[in-house]
C-alpha positions as semicolon CSV with decimal commas, in nm:
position;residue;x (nm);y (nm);z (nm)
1;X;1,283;0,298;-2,505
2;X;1,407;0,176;-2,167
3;X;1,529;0,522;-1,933
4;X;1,905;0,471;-1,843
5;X;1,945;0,251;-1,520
6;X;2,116;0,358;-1,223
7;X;2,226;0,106;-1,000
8;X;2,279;0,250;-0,638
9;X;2,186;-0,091;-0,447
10;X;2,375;-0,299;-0,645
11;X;2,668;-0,119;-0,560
12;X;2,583;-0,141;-0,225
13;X;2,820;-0,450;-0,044
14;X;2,776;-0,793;-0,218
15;X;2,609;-0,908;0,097
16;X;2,301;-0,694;0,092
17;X;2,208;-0,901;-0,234
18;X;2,239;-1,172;-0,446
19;X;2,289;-1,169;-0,842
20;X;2,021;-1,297;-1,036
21;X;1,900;-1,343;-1,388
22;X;1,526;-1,351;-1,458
23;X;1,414;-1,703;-1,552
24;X;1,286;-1,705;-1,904
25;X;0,938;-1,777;-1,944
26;X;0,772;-1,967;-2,239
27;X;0,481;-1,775;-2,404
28;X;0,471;-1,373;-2,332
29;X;0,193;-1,173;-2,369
30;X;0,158;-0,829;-2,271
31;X;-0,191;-0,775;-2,072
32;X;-0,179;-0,421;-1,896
33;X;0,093;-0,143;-1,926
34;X;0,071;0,153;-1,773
35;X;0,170;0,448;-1,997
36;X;0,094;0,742;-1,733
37;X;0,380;0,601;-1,525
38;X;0,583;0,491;-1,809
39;X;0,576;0,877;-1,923
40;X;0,672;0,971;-1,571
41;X;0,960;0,739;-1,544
42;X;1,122;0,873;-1,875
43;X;1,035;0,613;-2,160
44;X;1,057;0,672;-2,476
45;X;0,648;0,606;-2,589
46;X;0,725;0,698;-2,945
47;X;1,017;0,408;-2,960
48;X;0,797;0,209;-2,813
49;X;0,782;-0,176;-2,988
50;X;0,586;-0,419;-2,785
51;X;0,779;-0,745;-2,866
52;X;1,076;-0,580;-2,686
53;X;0,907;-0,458;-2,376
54;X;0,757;-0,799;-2,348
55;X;1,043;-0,982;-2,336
56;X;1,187;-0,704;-2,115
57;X;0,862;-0,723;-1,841
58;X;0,872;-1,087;-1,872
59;X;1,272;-1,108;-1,764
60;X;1,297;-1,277;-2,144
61;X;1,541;-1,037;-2,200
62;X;1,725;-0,821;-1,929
63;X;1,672;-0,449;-2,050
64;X;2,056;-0,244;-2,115
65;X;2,167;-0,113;-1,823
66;X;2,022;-0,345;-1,572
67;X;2,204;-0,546;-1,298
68;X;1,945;-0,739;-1,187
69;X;1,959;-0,874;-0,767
70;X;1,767;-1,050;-0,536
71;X;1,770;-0,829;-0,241
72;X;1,803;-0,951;0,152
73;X;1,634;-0,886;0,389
74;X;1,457;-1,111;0,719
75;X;1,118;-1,020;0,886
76;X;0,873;-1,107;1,152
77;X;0,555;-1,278;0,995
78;X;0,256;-1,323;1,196
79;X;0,495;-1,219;1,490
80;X;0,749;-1,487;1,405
81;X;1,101;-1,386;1,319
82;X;1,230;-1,546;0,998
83;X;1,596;-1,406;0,999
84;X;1,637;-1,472;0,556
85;X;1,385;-1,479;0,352
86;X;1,469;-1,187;0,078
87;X;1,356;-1,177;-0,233
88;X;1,206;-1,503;-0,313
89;X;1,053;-1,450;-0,660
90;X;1,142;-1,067;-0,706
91;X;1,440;-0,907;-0,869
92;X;1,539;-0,559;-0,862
93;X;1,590;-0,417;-1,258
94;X;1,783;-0,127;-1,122
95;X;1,677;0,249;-1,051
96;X;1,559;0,558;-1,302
97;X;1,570;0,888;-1,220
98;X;1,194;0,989;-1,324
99;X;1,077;1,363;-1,501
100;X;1,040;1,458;-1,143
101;X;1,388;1,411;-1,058
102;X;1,299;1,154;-0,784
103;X;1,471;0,804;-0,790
104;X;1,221;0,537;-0,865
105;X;1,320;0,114;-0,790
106;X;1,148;-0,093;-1,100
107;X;1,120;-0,423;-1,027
108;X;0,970;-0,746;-1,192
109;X;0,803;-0,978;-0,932
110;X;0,750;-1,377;-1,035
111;X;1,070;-1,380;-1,269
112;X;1,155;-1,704;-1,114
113;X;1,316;-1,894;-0,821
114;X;1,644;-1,732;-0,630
115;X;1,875;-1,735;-0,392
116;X;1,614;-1,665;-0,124
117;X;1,327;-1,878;-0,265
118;X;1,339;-2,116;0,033
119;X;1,173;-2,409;-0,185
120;X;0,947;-2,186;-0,356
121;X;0,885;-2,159;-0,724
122;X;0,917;-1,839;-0,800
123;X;0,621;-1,728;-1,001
124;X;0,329;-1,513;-0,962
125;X;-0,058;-1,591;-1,065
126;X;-0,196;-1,417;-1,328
127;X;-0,449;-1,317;-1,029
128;X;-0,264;-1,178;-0,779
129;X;-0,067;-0,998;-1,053
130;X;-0,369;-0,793;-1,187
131;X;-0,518;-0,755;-0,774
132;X;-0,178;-0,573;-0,661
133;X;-0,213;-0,367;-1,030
134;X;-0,524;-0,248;-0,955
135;X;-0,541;-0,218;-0,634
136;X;-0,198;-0,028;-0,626
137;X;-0,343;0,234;-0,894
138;X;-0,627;0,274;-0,691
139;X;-0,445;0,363;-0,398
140;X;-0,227;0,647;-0,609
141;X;-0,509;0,789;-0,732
142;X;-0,639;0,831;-0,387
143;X;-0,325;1,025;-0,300
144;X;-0,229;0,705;-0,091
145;X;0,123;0,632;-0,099
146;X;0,238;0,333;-0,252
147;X;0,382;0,126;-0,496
148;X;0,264;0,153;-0,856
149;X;0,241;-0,080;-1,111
150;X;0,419;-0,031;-1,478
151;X;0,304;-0,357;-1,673
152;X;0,159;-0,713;-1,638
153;X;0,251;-0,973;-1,868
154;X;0,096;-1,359;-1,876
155;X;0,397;-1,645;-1,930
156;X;0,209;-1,906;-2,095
157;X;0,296;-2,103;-1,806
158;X;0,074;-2,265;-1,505
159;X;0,161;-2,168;-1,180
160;X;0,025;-2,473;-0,905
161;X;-0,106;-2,241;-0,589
162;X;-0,480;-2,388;-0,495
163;X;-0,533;-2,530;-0,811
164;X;-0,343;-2,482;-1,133
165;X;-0,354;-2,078;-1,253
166;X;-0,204;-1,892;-1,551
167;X;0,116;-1,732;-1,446
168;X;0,233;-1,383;-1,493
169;X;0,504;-1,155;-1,417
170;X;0,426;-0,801;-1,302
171;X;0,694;-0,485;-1,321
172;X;0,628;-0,306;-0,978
173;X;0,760;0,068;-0,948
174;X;0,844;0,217;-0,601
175;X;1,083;0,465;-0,435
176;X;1,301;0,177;-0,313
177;X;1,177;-0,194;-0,159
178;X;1,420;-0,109;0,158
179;X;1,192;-0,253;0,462
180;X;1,188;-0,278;0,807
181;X;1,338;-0,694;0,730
182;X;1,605;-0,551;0,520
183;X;1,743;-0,355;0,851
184;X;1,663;-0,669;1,019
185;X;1,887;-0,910;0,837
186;X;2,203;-0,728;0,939
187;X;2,020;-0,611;1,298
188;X;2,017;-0,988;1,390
189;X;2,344;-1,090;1,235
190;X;2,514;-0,874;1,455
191;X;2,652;-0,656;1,197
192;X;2,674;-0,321;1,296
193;X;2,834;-0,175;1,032
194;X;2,578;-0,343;0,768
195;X;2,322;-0,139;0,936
196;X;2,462;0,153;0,893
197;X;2,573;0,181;0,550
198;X;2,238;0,072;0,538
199;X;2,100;0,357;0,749
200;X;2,334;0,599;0,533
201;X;2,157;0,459;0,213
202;X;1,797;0,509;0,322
203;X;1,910;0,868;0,434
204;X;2,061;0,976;0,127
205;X;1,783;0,814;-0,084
206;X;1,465;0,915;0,169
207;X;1,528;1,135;0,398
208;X;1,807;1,408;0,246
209;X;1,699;1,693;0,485
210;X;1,885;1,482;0,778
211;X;2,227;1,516;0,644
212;X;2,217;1,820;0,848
213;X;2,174;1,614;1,173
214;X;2,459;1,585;1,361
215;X;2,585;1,213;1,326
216;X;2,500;1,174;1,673
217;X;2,166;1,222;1,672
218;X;2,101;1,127;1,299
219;X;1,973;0,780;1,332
220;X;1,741;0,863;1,580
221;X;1,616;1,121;1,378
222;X;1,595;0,873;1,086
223;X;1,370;0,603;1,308
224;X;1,125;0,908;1,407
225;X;1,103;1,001;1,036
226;X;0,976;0,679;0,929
227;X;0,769;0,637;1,189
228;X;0,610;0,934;1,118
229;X;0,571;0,845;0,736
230;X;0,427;0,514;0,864
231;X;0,193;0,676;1,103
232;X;0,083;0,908;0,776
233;X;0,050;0,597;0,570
234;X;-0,198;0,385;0,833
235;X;-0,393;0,683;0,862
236;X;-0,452;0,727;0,528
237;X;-0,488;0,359;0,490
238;X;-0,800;0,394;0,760
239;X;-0,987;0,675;0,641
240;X;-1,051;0,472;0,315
241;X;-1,167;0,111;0,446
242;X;-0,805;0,000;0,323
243;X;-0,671;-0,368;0,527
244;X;-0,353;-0,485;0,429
245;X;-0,371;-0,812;0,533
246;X;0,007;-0,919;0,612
247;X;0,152;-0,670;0,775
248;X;0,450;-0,859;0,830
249;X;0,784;-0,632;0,918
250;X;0,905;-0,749;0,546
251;X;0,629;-0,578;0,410
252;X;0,670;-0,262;0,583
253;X;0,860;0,007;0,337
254;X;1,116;0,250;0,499
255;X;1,041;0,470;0,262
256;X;0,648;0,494;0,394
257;X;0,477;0,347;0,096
258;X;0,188;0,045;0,052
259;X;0,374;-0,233;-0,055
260;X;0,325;-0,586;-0,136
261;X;-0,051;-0,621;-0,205
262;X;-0,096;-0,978;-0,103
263;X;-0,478;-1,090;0,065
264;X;-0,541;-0,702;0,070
265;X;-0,976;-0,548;0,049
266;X;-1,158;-0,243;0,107
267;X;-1,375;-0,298;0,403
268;X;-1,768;-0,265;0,278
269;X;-1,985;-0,292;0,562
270;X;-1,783;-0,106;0,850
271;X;-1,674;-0,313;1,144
272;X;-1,335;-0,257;1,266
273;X;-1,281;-0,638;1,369
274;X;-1,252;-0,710;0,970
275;X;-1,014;-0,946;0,816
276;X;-0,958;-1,096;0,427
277;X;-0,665;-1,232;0,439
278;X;-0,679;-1,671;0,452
279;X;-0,426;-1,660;0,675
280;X;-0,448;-1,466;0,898
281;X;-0,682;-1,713;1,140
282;X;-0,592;-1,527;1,421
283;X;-0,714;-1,130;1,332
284;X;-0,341;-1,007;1,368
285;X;-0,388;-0,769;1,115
286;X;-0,768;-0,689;1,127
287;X;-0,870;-0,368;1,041
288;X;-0,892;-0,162;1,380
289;X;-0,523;-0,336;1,458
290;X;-0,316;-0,162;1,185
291;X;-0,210;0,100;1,401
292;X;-0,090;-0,119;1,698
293;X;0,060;-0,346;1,458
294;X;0,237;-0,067;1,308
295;X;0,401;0,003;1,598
296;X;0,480;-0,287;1,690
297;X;0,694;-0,291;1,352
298;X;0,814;0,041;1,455
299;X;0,968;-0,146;1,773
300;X;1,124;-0,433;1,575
301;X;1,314;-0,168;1,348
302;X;1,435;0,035;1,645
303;X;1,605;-0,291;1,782
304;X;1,768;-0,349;1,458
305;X;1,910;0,045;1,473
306;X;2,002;0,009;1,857
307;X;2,370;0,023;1,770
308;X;2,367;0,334;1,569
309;X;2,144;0,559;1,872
310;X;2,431;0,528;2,157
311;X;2,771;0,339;2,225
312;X;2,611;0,221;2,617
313;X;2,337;-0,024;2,459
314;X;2,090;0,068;2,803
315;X;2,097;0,450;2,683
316;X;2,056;0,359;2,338
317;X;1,732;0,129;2,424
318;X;1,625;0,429;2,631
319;X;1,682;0,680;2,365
320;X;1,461;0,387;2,112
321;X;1,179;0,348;2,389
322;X;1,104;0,705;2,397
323;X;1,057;0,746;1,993
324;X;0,827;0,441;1,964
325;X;0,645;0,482;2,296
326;X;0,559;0,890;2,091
327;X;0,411;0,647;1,816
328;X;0,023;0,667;1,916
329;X;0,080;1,040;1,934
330;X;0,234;1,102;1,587
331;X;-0,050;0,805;1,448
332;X;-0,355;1,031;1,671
333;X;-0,280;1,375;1,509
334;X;-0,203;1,160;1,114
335;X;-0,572;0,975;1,204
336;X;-0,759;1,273;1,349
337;X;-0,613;1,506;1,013
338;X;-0,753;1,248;0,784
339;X;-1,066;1,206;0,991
340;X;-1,137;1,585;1,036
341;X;-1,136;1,612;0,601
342;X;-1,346;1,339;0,580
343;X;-1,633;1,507;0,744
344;X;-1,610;1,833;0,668
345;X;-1,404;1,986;0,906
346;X;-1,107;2,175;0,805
347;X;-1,139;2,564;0,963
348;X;-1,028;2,463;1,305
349;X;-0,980;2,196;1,563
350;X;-1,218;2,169;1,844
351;X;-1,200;1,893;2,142
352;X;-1,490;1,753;2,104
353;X;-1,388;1,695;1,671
354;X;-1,262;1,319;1,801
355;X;-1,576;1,214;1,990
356;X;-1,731;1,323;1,723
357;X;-1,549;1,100;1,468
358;X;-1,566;0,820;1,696
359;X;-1,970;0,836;1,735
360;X;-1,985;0,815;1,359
361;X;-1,783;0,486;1,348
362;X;-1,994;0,366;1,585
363;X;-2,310;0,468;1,415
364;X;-2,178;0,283;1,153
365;X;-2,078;-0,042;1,305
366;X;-2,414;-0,064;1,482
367;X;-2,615;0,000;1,156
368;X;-2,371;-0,236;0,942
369;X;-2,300;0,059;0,693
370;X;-2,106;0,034;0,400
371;X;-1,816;0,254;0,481
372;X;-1,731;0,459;0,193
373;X;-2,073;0,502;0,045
374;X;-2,141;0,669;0,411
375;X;-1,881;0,920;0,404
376;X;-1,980;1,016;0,056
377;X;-2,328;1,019;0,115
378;X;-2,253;1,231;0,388
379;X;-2,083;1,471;0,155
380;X;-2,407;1,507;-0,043
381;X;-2,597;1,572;0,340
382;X;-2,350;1,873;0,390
383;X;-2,528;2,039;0,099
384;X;-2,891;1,965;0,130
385;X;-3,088;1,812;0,453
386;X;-3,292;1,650;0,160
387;X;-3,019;1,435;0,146
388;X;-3,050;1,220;0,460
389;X;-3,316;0,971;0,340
390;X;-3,037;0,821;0,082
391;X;-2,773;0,850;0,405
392;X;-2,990;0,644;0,622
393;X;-3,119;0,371;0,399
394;X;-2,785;0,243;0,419
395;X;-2,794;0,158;0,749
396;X;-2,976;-0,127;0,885
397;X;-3,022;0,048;1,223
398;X;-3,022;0,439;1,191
399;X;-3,104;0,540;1,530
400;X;-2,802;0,636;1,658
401;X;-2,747;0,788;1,261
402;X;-3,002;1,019;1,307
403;X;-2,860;1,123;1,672
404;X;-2,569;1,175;1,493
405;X;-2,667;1,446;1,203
406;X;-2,739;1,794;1,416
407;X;-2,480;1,739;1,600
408;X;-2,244;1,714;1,296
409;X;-2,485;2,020;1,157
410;X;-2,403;2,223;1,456
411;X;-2,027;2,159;1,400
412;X;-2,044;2,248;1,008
413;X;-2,152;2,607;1,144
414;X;-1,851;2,705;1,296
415;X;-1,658;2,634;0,927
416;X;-1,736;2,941;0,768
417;X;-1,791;2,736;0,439
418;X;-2,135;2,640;0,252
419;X;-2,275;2,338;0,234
420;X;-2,144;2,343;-0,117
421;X;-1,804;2,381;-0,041
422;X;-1,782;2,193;0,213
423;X;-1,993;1,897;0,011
424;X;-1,698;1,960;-0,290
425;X;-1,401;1,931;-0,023
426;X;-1,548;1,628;0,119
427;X;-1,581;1,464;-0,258
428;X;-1,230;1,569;-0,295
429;X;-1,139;1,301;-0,053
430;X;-1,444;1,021;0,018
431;X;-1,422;0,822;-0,354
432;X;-1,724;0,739;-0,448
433;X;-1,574;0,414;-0,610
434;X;-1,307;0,168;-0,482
435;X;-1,176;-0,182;-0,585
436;X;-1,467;-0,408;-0,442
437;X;-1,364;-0,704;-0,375
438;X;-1,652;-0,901;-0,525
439;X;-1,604;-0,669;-0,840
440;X;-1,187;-0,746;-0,870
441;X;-1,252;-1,148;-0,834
442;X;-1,492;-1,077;-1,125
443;X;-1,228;-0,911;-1,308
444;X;-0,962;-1,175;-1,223
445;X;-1,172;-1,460;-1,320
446;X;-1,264;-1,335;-1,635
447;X;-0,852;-1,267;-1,734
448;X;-0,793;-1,626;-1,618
449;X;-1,033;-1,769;-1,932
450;X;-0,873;-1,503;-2,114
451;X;-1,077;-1,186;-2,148
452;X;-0,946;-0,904;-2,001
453;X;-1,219;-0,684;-2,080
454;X;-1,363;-0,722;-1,737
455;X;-1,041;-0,605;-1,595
456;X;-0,951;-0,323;-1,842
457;X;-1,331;-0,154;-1,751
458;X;-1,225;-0,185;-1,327
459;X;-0,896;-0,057;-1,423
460;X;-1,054;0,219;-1,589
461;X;-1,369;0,315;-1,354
462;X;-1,095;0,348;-1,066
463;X;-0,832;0,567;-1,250
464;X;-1,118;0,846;-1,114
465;X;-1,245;0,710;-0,782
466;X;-1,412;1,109;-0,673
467;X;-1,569;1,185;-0,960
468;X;-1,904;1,075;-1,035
469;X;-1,953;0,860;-1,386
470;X;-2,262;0,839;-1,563
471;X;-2,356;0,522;-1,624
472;X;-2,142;0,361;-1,382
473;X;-2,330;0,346;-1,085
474;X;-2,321;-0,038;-1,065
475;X;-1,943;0,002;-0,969
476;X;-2,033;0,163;-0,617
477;X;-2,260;-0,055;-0,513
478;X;-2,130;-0,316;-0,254
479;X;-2,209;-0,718;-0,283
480;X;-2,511;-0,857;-0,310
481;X;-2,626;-1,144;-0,106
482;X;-2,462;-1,368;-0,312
483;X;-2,161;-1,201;-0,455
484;X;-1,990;-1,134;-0,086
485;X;-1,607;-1,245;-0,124
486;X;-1,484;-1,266;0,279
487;X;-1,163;-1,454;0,184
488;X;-0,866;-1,340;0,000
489;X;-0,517;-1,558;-0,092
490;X;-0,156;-1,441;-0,133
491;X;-0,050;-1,608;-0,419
492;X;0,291;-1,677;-0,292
């Protein structure tokens, strides 16, 4: 059933990793498997027995083929360098080669304490499991790069986090889990030729098309690259309400994808100071942050490169300054693309297209409106004027709103579109449903007592986040007074 394994990192040098066999886990149950992706990644549906694919998502059983490692890596959290941390409850399976011919990681995440568990346990909630599986899925579905999610199972364990919670075990899918802390680890160790078999790796895997680069100017290449995959992947992250929550340099992919869905939301009510996550007291990763935080990561993995960008260390930091100081740039133009679709603009760029953005946002935070039913709403305004009654009841204040709409009229004339198409380009990219967070602590609760159903329905309303669903409307609605959720937990 299982694709055949490659096993490209764990041929990598035994110092990149660290063996290690899933811990067995009492009671398996298979709760969620995704058979889109499983199709994608090559398994065999029709040989498919659930008994053995439990046992193989719960690390019961190590699936033929597999190698499973721990991988290294050290990152800055909350600014803070850790220089080991790695894997601490996470092993890597091994890689498949998918129907697209693209190499896809599959990991399981909560298989138990390693190597680089630093006193941890080991195991994952049951909730935290199910948030990064929906909220993952959501984000594909979006077009958002980002790790997916192939299968959750429950362990018939408790896991002791804030109070004791059912445990689980969830089989993450992504191009690789190479991050900014895996260059890091060698970075601060001094190890200059870690880094670059490293660098080769992430080339060869991610970024093919710079084999042609002479070797001189390769590395740089590969650090702009990234960045500008990262830039592409906070702008993205923006234009849907989307905050992260620990944007820690171990949690930033190489390969440009949304990983490790800790204390993650969708902003409702739109004000760019915004922040979930429990821990972070401080705002470090708020909302309107992401991009300066981003670079700031983009800074931390340019010092761990230095040695590969020039021999005389001054040039090379030179040569490194210049790449990530052209950061804001490469994030504007990602931001301002995203932007533009959002509200109908996609014939040409004008100069006055940013202002113009940026008066909307501001509409918004003045009139507390929620932030995606706005720019769908908006969609629906394109099309008919009859349509701004249901646009401005969403906002508390809608002076500034209704300052706001001829001069985004005026701009729609100079499209050479209808308000039709422009309204069905706009739907193609404002959902009209995302994972609230007061909706996905509904769902998790419910799994915790045992019924799924709750979670199944979410996971099913948000496999289709543009297209309107009749008898659904309930699921775009934002929190009531009493249902607002304003805190969200790791689970580590």
């Amino acid at each position: 059933m299982f694709p055949t394994f490659t096993l490209r990192y764990a041929r990598l040098p035994t110092h990149f990793f660290e063996p290690f066999t899933p811990v067995t886990v009492e009671k398996p149950e298979l709760v969620a498997f995704n058979r889109e992706l499983a199709e994608t990644l090559g398994f065999d549906l029709s040989a498919f027995d659930e008994k053995t694919a439990t046992d193989w998502f719960s690390g019961n059983e190590v699936p033929p083929g597999a190698e499973p490692v721990a991988q290294a890596y050290a990152g800055h959290q909350f600014g803070g360098f850790s220089p080991r941390l790695g894997d601490g409850r996470a092993v890597l399976l091994g890689e498949v080669t998918d129907r697209d011919g693209a190499l896809r990681d599959i990991q399981l995440k909560g298989a138990g304490r390693t190597p680089f568990s630093r006193g941890g346990d080991g195991r994952a909630p049951l909730g935290p499991v199910l948030r990064e599986y929906l909220l993952s899925e959501a984000m594909h579905v979006m077009g958002i790069p980002t790790t997916r999610a192939l299968a959750a199972v429950t362990t018939g364990e408790r896991v002791m986090r804030r109070m004791p919670e059912p445990g689980a075990v969830l089989t993450r899918v992504a191009s690789s889990h190479i991050r900014v802390g895996t260059f890091q680890y060698f970075g601060s160790r001094h190890d200059a030729e870690a880094v670059k078999t490293l660098a080769d790796h992430v080339i060869e895997r991610h970024y093919p098309e710079l084999l042609e680069t002479p070797e001189t100017d390769r590395y740089m290449a590969l650090l702009k690259a990234i960045q500008q995959r990262q830039a592409e992947l906070v702008a993205r992250w923006m234009g849907v309400g989307f905050i992260h929550g620990v944007m820690n340099t171990d949690n930033t992919s190489i390969a440009g994808e949304t990983i490790d869905f800790g204390p993650c939301a969708f902003m409702e009510r739109y004000d760019p100071k915004t922040v979930f996550s429990s821990i972070d007291t401080g705002g470090r990763y708020a909302y309107v942050n992401q991009p300066v935080i981003l670079q700031w990561n983009m800074a931390r993995l340019a010092e761990a490169m230095l040695p590969l960008f020039d021999e005389d260390e001054q040039r090379a930091i030179e040569r490194a300054t210049e790449v990530v100081q052209g950061f804001s740039e490469q994030y504007q133009a990602a931001w301002l693309a995203v932007m533009r679709d959002k509200i109908g603009l996609r014939h040409h760029e004008e100069d006055n297209d940013q202002e113009l953005i940026e008066a909307l946002q501001e509409a918004m935070r003045v009139g507390r409106a929620d932030f995606t039913l706005t720019f769908r709403q908006l969609g629906e305004c394109a099309r008919d004027e009859a349509a701004d009654d249901a646009l401005l009841a969403l906002f508390e204040q809608d002076a500034d709103m209704r300052d706001w709409l001829p001069r985004w009229r005026q701009r729609l004339t100079r499209e050479a579109a209808s308000g039709d198409e422009i309204a069905r380009r706009m739907h193609a990219v404002n959902p009209l449903y995302i994972p609230r967070n007061h909706q996905v602590e509904q769902a998790l609760s419910a799994a915790a007592e045992g019924n799924f159903e709750p979670f199944e329905t979410l996971r099913e309303v948000l496999a289709h986040p543009f297209d309107e669903q009749p008898g659904r409307e309930a699921w775009t609605l934002p929190a009531g007074p009493d249902e607002g959720v304003f805190r969200t937990f790791c689970g580590t």
